[in-house]
C-alpha positions in Angstrom: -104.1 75.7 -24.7 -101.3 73.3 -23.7 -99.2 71.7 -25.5 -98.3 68.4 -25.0 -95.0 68.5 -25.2 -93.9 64.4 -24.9 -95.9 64.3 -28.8 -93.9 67.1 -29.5 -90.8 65.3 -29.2 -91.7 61.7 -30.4 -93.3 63.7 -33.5 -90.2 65.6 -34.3 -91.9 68.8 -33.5 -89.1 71.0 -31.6 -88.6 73.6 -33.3 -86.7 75.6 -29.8 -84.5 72.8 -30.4 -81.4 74.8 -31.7 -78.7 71.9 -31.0 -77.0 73.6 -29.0 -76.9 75.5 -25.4 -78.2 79.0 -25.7 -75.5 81.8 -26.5 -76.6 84.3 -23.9 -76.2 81.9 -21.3 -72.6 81.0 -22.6 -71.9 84.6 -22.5 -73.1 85.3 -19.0 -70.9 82.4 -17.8 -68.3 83.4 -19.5 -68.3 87.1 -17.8 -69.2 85.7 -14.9 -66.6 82.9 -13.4 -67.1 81.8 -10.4 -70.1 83.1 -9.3 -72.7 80.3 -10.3 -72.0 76.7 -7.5 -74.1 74.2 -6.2 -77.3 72.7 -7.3 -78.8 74.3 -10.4 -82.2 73.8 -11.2 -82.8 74.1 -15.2 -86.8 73.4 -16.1 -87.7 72.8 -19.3 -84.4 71.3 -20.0 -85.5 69.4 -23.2 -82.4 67.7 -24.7 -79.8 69.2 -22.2 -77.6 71.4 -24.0 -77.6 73.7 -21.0 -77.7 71.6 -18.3 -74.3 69.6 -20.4 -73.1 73.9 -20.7 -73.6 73.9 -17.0 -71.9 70.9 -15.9 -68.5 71.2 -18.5 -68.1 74.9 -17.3 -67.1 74.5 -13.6 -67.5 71.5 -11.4 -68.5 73.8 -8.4 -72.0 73.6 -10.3 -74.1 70.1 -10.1 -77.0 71.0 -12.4 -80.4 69.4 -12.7 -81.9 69.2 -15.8 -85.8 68.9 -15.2 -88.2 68.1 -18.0 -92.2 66.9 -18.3 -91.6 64.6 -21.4 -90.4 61.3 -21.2 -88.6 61.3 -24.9 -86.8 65.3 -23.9 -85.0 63.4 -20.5 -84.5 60.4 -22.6 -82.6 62.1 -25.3 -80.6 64.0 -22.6 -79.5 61.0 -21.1 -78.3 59.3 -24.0 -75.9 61.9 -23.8 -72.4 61.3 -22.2 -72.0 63.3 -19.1 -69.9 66.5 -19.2 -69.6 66.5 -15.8 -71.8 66.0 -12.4 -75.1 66.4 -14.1 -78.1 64.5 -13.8 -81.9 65.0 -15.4 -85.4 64.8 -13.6 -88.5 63.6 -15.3 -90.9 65.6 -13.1 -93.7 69.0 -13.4 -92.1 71.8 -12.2 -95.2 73.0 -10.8 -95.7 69.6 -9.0 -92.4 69.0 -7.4 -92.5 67.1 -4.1 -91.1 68.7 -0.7 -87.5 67.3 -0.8 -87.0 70.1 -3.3 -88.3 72.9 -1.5 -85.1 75.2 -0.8 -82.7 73.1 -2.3 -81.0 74.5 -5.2 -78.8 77.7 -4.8 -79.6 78.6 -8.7 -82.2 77.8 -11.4 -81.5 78.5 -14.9 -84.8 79.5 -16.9 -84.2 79.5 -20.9 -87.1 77.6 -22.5 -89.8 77.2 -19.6 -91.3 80.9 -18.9 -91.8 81.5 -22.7 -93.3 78.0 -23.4 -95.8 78.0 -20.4 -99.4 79.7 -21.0 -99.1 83.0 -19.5 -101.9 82.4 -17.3 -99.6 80.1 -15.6 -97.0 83.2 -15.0 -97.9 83.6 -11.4 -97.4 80.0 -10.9 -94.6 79.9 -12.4 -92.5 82.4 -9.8 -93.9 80.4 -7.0 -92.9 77.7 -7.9 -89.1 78.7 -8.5 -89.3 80.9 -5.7 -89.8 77.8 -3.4 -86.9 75.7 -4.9 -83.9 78.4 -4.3 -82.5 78.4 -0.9 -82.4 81.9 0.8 -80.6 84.2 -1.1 -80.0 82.0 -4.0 -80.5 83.3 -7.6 -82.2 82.6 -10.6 -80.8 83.7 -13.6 -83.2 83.9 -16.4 -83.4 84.7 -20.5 -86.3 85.8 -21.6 -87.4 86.0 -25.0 -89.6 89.4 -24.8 -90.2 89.1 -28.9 -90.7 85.7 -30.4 -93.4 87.4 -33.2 -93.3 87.5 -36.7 -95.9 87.6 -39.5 -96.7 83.8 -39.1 -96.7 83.7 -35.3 -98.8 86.4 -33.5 -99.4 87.0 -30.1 -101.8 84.7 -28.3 -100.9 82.1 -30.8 -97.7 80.8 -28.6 -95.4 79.5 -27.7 -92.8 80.7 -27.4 -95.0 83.3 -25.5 -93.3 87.2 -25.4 -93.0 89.1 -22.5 -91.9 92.4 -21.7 -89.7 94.2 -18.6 -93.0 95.8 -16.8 -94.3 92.3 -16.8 -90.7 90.7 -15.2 -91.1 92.8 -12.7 -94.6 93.5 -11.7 -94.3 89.1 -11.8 -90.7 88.8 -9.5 -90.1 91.8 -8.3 -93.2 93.5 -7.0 -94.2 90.4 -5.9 -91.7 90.7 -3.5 -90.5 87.4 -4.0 -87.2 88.7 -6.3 -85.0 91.3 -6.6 -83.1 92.2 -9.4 -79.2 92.4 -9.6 -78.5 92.9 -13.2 -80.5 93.0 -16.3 -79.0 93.8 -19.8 -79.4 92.7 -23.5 -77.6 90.1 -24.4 -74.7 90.3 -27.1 -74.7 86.6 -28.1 -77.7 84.9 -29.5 -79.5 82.7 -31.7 -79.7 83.5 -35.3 -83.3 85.4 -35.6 -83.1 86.5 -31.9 -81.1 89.1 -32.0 -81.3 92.0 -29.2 -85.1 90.3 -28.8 -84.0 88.9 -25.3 -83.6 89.9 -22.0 -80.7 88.1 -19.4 -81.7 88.8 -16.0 -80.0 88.0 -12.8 -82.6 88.1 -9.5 -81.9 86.9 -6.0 -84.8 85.6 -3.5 -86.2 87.6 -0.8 
């Protein structure tokens, strides 16, 4: 079942809130300079720490923070601006044709894990349709958000694992992947329970 995720946030109730972007994303930008321009599509982008990571880094990138709840864009925008970036109060699996092919990256950090996993499919068609040719998505996935009070089936977050990533992007034939690794930088509690991977469309 669904959450619904504008009570989340006018309850209080965030706990993937960490205040902060996420460190694996830091890291990869960090290692990786220059390589991330143009639009950049981040769903799920709740209070906008990475969308605001995005922006400050380079001015090459123009991110797009994209949110369902009302209260997560709100917050975001209360926010001064880092740089060029702006937020979107939309459903990522509802967006209108003007975005079809118009962002060179999206940035997944919250969304895939916080989705039902019945939505997965979905969920690669619909970033599949907003990269232009060739463009990337660079994603972090939390394969192993479990512990003894949070079991699977009982999400989100929802865990995942590498056969699914790619039986989901890659065998598809939608992706292909360019890099995957563990990250080095994380959360406290996450540690070498995520998975950074760079894909490009095909």
């Amino acid at each position: 079942m669904s959450l619904d995720w504008e009570q989340c946030y006018t309850e209080n109730r965030t706990p993937w809130d960490k205040g902060r972007a996420a460190p694996p994303l830091e890291e990869w930008l960090a290692n990786n300079p220059g390589l991330m321009t143009g639009r950049v599509l981040v769903p799920g982008s709740g209070a906008g720490y990475d969308v605001r990571l995005l922006a400050a880094h380079d001015p090459a990138i123009v991110p797009v923070g994209l949110d369902i709840a009302p209260s997560a864009i709100a917050m975001a925008e209360l926010v001064p601006p880092t740089g060029s970036e702006t937020y979107l109060l939309d459903d990522l699996f509802a967006l209108g044709d003007a975005h079809r092919g118009s962002y060179r990256w999206v940035v997944e950090h919250t969304c895939f894990c916080a989705i039902d996993p019945s939505k997965r499919t979905d969920y690669v068609a619909a970033v599949h349709s907003v990269i232009e040719p060739e463009g990337n998505l660079l994603a972090i996935f939390f394969l192993d958000p479990y512990d003894e009070e949070h079991q699977p089936g009982e999400g989100p977050p929802h865990g995942t694992s590498l056969e699914e990533i790619e039986s989901l992007f890659e065998a598809s034939g939608c992706f292909e992947i360019l890099d995957r690794y563990t990250p080095s930088r994380a959360y406290e509690g996450r540690e070498e329970r995520e998975l950074v991977v760079r894909f490009r469309k095909v």
